[in-house]
TORPA-4810 file (N, C-alpha, C, O; in nm, 3 decimals):
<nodes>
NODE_1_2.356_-1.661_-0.070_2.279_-1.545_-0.109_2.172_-1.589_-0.209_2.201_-1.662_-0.304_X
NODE_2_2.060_-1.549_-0.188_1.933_-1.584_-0.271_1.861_-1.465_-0.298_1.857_-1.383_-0.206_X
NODE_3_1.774_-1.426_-0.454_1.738_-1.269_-0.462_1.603_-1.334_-0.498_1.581_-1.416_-0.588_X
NODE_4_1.476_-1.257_-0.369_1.387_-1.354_-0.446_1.309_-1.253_-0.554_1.315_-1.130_-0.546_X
NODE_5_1.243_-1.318_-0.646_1.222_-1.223_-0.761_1.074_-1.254_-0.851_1.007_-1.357_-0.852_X
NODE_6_1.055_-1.139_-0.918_0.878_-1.236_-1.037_0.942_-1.275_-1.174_1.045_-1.248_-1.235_X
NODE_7_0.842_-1.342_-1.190_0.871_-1.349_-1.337_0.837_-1.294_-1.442_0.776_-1.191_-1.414_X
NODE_8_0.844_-1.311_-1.555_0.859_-1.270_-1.650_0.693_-1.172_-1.659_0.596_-1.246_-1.640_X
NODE_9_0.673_-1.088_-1.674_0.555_-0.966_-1.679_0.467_-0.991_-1.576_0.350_-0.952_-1.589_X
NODE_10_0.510_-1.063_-1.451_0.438_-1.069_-1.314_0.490_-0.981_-1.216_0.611_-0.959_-1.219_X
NODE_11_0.403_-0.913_-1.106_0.459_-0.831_-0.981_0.445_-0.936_-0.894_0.475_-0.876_-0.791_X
NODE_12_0.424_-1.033_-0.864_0.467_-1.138_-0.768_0.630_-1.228_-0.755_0.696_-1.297_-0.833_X
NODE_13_0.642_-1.195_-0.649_0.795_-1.254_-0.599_0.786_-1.425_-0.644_0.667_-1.456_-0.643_X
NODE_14_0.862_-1.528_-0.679_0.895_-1.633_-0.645_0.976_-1.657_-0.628_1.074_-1.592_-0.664_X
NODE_15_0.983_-1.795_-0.545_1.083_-1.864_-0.477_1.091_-2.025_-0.500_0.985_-2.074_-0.461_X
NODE_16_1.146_-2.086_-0.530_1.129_-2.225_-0.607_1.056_-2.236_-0.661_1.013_-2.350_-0.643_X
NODE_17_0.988_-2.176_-0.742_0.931_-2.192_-0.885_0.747_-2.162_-0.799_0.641_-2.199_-0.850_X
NODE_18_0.762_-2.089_-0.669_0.629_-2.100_-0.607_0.603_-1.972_-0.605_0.714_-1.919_-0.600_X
NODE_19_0.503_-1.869_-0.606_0.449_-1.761_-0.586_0.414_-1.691_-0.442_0.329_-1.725_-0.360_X
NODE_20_0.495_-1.596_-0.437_0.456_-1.536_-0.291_0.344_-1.488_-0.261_0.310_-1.403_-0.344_X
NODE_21_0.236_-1.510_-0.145_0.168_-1.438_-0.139_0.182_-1.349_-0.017_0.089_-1.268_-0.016_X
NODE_22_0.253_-1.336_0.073_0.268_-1.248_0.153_0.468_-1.257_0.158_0.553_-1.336_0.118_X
NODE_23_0.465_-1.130_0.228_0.642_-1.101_0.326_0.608_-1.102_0.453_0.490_-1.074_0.479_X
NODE_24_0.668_-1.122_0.525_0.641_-1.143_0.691_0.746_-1.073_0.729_0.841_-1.103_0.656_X
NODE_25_0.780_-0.977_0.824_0.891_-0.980_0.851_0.888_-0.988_1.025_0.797_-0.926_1.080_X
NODE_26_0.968_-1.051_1.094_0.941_-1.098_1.218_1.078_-1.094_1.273_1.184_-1.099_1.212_X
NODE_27_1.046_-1.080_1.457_1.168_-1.070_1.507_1.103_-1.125_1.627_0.982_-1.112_1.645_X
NODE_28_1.185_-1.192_1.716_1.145_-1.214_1.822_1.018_-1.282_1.841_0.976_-1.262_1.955_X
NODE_29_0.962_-1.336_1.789_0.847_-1.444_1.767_0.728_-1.369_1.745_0.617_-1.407_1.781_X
NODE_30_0.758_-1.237_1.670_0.614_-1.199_1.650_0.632_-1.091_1.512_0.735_-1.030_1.483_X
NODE_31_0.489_-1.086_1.432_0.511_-1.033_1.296_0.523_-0.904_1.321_0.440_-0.853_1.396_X
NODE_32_0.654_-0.802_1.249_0.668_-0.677_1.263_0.561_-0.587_1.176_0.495_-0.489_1.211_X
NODE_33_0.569_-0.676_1.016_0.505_-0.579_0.939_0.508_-0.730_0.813_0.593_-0.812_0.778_X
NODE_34_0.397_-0.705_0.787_0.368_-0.797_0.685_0.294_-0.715_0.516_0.202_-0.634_0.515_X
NODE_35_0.372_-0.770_0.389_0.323_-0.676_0.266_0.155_-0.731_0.243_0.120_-0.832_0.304_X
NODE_36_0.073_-0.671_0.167_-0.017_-0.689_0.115_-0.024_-0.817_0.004_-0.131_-0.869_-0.029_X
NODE_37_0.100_-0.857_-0.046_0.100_-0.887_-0.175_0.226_-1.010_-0.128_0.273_-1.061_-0.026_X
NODE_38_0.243_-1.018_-0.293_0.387_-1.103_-0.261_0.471_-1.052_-0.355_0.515_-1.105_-0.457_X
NODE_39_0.491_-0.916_-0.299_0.599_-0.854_-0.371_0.630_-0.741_-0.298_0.533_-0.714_-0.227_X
NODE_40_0.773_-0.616_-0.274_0.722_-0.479_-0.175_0.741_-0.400_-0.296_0.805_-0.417_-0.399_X
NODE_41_0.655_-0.299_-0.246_0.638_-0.185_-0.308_0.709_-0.086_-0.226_0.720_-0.101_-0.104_X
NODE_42_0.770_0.040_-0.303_0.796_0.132_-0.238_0.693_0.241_-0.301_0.624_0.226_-0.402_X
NODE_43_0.704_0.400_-0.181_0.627_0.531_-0.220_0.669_0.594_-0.394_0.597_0.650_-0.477_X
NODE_44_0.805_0.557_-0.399_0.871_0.618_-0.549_0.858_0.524_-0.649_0.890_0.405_-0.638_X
NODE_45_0.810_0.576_-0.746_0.813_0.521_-0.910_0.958_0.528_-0.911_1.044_0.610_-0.880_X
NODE_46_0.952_0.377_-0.972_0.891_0.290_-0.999_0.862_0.224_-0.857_0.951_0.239_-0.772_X
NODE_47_0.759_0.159_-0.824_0.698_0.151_-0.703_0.752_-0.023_-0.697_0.831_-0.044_-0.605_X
NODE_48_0.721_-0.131_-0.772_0.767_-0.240_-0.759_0.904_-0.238_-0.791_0.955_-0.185_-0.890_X
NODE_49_0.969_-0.309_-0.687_1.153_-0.333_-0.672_1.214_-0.461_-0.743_1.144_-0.560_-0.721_X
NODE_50_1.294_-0.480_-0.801_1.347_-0.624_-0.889_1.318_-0.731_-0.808_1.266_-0.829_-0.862_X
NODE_51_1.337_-0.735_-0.704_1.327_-0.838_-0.592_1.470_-0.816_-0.478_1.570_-0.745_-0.476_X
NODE_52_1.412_-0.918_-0.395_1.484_-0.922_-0.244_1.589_-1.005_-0.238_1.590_-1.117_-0.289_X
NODE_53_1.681_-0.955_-0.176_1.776_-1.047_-0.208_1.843_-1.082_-0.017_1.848_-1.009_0.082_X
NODE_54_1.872_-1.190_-0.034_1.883_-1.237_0.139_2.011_-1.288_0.145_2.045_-1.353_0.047_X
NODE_55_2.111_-1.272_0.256_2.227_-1.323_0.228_2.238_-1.439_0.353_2.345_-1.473_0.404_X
NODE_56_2.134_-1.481_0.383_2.106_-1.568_0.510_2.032_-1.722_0.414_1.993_-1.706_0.298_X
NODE_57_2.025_-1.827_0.465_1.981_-1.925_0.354_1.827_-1.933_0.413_1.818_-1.872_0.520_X
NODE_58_1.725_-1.982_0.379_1.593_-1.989_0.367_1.533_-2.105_0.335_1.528_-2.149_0.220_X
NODE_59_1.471_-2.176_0.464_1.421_-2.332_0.481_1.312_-2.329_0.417_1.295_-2.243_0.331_X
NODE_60_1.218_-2.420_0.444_1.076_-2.457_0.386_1.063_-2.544_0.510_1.139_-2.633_0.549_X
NODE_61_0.950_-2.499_0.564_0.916_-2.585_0.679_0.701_-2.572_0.652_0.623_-2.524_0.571_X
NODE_62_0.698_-2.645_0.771_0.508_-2.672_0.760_0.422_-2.670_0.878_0.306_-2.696_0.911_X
NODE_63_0.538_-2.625_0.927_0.473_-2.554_1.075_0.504_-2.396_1.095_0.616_-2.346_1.084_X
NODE_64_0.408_-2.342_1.121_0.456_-2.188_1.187_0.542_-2.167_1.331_0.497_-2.173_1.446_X
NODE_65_0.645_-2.147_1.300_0.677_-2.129_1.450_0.814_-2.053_1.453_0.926_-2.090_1.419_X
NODE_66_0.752_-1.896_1.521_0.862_-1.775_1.498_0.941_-1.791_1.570_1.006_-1.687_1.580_X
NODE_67_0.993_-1.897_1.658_1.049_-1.858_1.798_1.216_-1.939_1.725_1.318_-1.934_1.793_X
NODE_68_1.216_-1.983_1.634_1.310_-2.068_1.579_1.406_-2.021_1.529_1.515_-2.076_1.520_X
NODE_69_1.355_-1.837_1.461_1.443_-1.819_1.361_1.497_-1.822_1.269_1.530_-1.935_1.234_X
NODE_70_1.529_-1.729_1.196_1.588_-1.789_1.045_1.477_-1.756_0.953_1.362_-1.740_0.994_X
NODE_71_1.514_-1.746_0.820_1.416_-1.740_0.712_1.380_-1.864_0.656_1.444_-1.966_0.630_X
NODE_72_1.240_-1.826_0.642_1.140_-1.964_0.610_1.034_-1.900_0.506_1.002_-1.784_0.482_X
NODE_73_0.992_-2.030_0.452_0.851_-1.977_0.402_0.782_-2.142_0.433_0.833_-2.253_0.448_X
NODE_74_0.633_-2.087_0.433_0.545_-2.211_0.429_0.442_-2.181_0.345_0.433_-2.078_0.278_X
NODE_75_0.363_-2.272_0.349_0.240_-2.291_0.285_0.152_-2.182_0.293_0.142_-2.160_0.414_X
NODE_76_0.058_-2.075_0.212_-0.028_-2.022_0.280_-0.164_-2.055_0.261_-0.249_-1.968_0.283_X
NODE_77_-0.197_-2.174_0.221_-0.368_-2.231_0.179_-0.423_-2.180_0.087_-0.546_-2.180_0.088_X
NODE_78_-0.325_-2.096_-0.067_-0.394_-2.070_-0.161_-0.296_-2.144_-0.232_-0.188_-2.196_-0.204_X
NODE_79_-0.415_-2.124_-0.405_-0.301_-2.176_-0.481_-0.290_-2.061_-0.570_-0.352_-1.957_-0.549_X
NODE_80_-0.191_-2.084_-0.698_-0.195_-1.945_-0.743_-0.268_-1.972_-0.907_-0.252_-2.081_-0.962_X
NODE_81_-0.329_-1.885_-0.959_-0.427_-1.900_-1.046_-0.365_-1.917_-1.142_-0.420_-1.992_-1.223_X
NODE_82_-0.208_-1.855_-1.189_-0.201_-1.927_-1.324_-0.104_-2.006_-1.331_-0.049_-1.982_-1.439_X
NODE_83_-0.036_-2.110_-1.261_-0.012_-2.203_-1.271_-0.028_-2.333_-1.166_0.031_-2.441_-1.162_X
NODE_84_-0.109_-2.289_-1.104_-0.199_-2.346_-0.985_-0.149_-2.460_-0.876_-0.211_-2.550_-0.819_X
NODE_85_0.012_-2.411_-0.871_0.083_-2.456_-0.775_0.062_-2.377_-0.619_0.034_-2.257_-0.608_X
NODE_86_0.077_-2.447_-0.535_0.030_-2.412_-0.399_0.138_-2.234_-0.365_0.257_-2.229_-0.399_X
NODE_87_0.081_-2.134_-0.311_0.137_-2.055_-0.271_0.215_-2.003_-0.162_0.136_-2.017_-0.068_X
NODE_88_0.288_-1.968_-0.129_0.374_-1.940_0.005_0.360_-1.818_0.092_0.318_-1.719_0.032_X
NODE_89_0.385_-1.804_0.215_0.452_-1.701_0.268_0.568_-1.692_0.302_0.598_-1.769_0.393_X
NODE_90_0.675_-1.604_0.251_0.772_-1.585_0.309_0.847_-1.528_0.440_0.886_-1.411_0.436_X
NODE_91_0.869_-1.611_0.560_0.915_-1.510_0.641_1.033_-1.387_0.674_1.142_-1.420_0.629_X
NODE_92_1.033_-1.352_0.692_1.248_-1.285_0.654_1.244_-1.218_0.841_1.170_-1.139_0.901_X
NODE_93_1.361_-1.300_0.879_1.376_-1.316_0.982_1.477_-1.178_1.003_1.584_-1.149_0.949_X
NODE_94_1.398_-1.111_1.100_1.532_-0.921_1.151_1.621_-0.968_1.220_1.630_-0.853_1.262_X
NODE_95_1.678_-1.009_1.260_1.762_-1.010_1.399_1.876_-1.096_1.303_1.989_-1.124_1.345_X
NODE_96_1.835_-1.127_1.190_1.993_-1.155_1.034_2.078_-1.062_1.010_2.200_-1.070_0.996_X
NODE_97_1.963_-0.910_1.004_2.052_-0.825_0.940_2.063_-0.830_0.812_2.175_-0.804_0.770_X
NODE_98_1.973_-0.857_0.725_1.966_-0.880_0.571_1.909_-0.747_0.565_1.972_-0.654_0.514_X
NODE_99_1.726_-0.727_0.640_1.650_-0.644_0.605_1.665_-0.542_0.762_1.686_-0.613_0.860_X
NODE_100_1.657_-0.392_0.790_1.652_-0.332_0.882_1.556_-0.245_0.903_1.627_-0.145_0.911_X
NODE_101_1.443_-0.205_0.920_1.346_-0.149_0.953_1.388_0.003_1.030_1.473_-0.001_1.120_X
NODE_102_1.327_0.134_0.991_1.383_0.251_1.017_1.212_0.283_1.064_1.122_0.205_1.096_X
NODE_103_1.216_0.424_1.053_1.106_0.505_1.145_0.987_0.468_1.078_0.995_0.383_0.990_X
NODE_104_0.864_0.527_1.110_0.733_0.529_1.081_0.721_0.678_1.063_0.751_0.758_1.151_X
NODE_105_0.679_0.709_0.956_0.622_0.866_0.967_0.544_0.872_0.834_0.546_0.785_0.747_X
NODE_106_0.473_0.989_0.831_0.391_1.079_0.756_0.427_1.103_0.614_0.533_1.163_0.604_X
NODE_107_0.367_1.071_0.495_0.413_1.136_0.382_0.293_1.217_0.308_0.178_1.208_0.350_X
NODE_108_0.319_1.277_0.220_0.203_1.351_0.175_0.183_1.321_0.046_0.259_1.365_-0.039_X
NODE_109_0.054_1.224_0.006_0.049_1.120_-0.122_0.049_1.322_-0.271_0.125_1.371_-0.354_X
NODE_110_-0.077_1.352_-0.214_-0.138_1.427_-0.367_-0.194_1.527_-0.240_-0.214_1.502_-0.121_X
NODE_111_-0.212_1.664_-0.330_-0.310_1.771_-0.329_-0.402_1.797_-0.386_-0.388_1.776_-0.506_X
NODE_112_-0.515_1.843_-0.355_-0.595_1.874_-0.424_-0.684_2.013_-0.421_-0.631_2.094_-0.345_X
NODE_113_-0.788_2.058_-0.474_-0.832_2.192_-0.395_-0.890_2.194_-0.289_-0.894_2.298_-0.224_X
NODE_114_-0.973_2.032_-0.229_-1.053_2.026_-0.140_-0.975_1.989_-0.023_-1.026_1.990_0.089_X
NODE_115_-0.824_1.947_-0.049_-0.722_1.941_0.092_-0.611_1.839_0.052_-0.610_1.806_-0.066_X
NODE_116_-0.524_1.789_0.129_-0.449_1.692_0.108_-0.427_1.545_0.137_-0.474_1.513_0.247_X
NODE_117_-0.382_1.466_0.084_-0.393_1.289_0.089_-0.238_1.267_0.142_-0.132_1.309_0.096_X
NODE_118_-0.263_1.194_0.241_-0.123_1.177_0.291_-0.120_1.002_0.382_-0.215_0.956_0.445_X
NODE_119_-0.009_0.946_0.365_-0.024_0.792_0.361_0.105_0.758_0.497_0.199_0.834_0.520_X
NODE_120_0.076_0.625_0.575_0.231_0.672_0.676_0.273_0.525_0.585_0.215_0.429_0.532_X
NODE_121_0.423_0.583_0.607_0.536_0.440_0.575_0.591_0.432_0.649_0.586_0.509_0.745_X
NODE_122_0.708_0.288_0.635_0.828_0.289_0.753_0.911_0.260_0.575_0.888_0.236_0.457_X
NODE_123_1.069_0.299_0.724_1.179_0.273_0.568_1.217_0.123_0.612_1.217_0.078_0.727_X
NODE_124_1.241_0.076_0.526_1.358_-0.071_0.516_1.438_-0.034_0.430_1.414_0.060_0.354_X
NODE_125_1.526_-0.087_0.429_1.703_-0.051_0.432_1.750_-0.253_0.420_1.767_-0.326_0.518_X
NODE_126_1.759_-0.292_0.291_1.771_-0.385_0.223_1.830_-0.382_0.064_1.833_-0.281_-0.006_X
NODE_127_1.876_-0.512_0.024_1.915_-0.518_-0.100_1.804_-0.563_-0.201_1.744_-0.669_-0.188_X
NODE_128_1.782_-0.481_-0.296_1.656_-0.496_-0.398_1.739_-0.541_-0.528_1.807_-0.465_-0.597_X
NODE_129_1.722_-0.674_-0.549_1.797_-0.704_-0.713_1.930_-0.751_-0.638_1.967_-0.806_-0.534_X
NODE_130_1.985_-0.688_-0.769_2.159_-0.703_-0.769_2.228_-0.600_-0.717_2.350_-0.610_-0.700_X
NODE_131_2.145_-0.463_-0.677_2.193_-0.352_-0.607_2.250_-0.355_-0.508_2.247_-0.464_-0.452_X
NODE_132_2.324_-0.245_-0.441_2.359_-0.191_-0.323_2.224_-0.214_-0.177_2.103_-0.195_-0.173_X
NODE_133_2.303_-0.253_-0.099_2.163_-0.207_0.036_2.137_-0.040_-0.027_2.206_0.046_-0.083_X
NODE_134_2.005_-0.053_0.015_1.941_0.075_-0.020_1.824_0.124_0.052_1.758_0.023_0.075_X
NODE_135_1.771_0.212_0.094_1.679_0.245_0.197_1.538_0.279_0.134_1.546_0.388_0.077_X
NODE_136_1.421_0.228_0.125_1.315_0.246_0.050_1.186_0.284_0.143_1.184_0.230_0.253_X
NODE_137_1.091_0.361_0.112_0.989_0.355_0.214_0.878_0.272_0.130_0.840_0.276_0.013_X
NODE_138_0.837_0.185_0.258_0.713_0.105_0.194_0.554_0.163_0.288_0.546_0.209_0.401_X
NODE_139_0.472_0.142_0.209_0.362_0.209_0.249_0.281_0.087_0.363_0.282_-0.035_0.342_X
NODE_140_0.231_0.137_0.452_0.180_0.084_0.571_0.038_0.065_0.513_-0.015_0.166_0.467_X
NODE_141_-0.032_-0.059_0.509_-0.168_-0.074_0.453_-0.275_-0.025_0.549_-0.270_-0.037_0.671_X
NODE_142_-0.366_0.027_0.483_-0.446_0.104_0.543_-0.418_0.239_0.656_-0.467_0.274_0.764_X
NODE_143_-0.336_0.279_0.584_-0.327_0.443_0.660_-0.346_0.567_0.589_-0.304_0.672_0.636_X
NODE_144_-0.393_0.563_0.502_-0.432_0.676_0.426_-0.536_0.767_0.470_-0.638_0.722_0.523_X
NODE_145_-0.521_0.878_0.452_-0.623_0.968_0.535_-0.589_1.111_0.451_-0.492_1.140_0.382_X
NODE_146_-0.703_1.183_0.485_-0.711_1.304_0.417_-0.728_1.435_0.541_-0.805_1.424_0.637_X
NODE_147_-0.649_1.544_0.520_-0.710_1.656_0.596_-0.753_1.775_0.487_-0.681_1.832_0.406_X
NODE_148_-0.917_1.794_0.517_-0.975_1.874_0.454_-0.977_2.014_0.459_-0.979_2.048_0.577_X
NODE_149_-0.978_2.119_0.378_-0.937_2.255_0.400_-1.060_2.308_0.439_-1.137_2.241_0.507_X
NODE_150_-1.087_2.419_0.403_-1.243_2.504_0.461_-1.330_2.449_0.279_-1.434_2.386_0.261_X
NODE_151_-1.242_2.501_0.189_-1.335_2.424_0.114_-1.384_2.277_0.100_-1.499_2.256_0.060_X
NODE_152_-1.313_2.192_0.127_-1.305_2.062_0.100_-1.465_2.038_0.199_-1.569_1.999_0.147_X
NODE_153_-1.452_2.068_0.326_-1.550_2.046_0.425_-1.703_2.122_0.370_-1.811_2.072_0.398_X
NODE_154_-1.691_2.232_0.300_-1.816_2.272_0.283_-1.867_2.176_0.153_-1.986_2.180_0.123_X
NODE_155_-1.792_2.106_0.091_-1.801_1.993_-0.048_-1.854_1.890_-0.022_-1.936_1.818_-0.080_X
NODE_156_-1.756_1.884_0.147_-1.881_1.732_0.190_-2.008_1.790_0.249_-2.108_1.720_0.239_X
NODE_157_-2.018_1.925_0.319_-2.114_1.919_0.348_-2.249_1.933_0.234_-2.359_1.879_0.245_X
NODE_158_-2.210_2.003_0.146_-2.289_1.990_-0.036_-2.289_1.801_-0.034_-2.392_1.745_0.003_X
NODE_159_-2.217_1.752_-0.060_-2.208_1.636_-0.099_-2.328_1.565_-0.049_-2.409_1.510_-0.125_X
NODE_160_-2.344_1.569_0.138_-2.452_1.487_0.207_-2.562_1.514_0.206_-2.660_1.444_0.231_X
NODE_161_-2.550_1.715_0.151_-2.728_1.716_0.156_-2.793_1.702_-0.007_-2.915_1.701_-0.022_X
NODE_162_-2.694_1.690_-0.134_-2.738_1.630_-0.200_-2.767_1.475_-0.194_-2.854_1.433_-0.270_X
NODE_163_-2.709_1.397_-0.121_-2.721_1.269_-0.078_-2.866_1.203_-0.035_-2.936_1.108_-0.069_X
NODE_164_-2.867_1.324_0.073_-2.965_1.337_0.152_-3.104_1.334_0.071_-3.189_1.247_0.094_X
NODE_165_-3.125_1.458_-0.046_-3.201_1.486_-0.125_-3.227_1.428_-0.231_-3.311_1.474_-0.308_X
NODE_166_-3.129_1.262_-0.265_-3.116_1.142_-0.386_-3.051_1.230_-0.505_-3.061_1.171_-0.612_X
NODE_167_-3.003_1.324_-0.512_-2.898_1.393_-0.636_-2.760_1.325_-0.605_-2.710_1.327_-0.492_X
NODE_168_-2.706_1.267_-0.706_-2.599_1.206_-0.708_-2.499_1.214_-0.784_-2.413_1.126_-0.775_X
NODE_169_-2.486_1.305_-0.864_-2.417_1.369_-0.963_-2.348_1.522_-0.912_-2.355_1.629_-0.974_X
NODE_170_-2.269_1.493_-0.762_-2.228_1.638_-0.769_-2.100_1.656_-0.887_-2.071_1.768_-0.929_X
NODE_171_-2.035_1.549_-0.929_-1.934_1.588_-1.010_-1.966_1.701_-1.106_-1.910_1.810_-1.119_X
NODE_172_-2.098_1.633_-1.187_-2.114_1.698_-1.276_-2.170_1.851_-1.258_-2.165_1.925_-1.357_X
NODE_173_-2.231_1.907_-1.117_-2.221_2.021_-1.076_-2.125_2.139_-1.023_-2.139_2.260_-1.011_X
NODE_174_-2.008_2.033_-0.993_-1.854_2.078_-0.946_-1.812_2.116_-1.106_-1.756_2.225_-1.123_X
NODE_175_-1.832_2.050_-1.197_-1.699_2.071_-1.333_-1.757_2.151_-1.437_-1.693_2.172_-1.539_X
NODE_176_-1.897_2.208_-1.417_-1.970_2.274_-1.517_-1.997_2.408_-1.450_-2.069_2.423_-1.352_X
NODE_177_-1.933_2.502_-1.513_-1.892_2.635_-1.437_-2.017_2.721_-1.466_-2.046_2.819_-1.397_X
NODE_178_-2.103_2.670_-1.592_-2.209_2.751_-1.653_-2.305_2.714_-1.526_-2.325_2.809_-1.450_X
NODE_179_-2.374_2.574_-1.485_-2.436_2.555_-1.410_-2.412_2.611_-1.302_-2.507_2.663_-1.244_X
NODE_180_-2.266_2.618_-1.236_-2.261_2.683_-1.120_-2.285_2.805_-1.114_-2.342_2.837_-1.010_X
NODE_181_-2.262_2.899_-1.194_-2.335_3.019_-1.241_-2.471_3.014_-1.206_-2.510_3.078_-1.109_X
NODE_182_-2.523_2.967_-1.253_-2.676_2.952_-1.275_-2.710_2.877_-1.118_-2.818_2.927_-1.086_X
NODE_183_-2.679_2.806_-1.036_-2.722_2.768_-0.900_-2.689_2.896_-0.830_-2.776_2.930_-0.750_X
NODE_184_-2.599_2.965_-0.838_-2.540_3.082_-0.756_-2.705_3.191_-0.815_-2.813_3.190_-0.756_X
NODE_185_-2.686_3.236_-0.887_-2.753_3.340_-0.955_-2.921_3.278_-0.884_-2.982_3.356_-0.811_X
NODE_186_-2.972_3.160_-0.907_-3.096_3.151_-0.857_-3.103_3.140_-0.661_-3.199_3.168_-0.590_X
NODE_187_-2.962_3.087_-0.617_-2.971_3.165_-0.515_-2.969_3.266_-0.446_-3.004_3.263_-0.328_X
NODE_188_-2.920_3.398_-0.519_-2.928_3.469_-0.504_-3.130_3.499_-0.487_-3.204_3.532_-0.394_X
NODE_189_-3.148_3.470_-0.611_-3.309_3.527_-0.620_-3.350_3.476_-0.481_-3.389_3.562_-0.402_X
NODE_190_-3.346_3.331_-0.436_-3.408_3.296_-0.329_-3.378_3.346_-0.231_-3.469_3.342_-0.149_X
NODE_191_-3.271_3.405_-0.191_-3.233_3.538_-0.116_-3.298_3.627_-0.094_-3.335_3.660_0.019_X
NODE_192_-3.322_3.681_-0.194_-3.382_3.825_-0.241_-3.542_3.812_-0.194_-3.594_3.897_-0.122_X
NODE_193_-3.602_3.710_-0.239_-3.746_3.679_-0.242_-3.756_3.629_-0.085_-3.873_3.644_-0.049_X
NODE_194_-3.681_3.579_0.013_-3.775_3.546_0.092_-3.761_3.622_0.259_-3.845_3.598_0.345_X
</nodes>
């Protein structure tokens, strides 16, 4: 059993004294889902986990080659900036049964008035630290997306034709209630007048 883990006020995983820069996780000779980083994050604060812990042993090899099996890490052609030893990827091999991969679905990050932010994860169902297996959702990179309400859409549409017109400061027309007063009220006049 090996827990891989950061050090001391770092969010990066190591593993023989080397710095992760990616997780791989692979089955069947091809990558399922790979982290951003070299560490996982989950959706819940606290978002970084103590580290991974594997109850399978974990080679060092210098060739890529998924078809072999087993957990590995190799080389990944960086080094790491503050102690400028060469960096790794770790693979973590599914078909161990250390780490188990659950659904893909929808979560809903934040609200706002102009609509909602919502991000997809999958769960893994692994041991983090010295803990129990435990089921965590990690966030899928690059899936974030927004659905806009009726206001949100008329904000972008304000947004592009100030864009359009080189005004670039809608914030400061959104948060100043006196001004908005005063744009309303002179539209009105232009109403009235034409």
């Amino acid at each position: 059993m090996i827990t891989i883990c950061s050090s001391a006020g770092l969010h990066t995983y190591h593993l023989e004294g080397r710095a992760l820069t990616s997780i791989k996780f692979y089955r069947d000779g091809k990558v399922l889902f790979s982290t951003q980083s070299g560490w996982i994050e989950r959706m819940e604060y606290p978002t970084k986990l103590p580290g991974l812990t594997l109850n399978n042993p974990i080679r060092r090899t210098t060739k890529l080659d998924l078809t072999k099996g087993g957990h590995f890490y190799i080389s990944s052609g960086k080094t790491c900036w503050y102690n400028k030893r060469p960096e790794i990827d770790l693979y973590v091999d599914m078909a161990l049964d250390d780490c188990m991969f659950g659904e893909e679905r929808v979560v809903e990050l934040y609200a706002t008035s102009s609509g909602k932010t919502f991000h997809k994860v999958i769960s893994l169902t692994a041991t983090f630290g010295s803990a129990d297996k435990q089921t965590i959702d990690m966030p899928l990179p690059n899936t974030t997306f927004v659905e806009k309400n009726a206001f949100g859409e008329i904000l972008d549409k304000i947004t592009s034709y100030m864009s359009k017109q080189g005004i670039d400061r809608i914030e400061s027309i959104i948060k100043d209630e006196q001004l908005l007063d005063m744009l309303m009220q002179a539209h009105e006049i232009v109403k009235e007048v034409s």
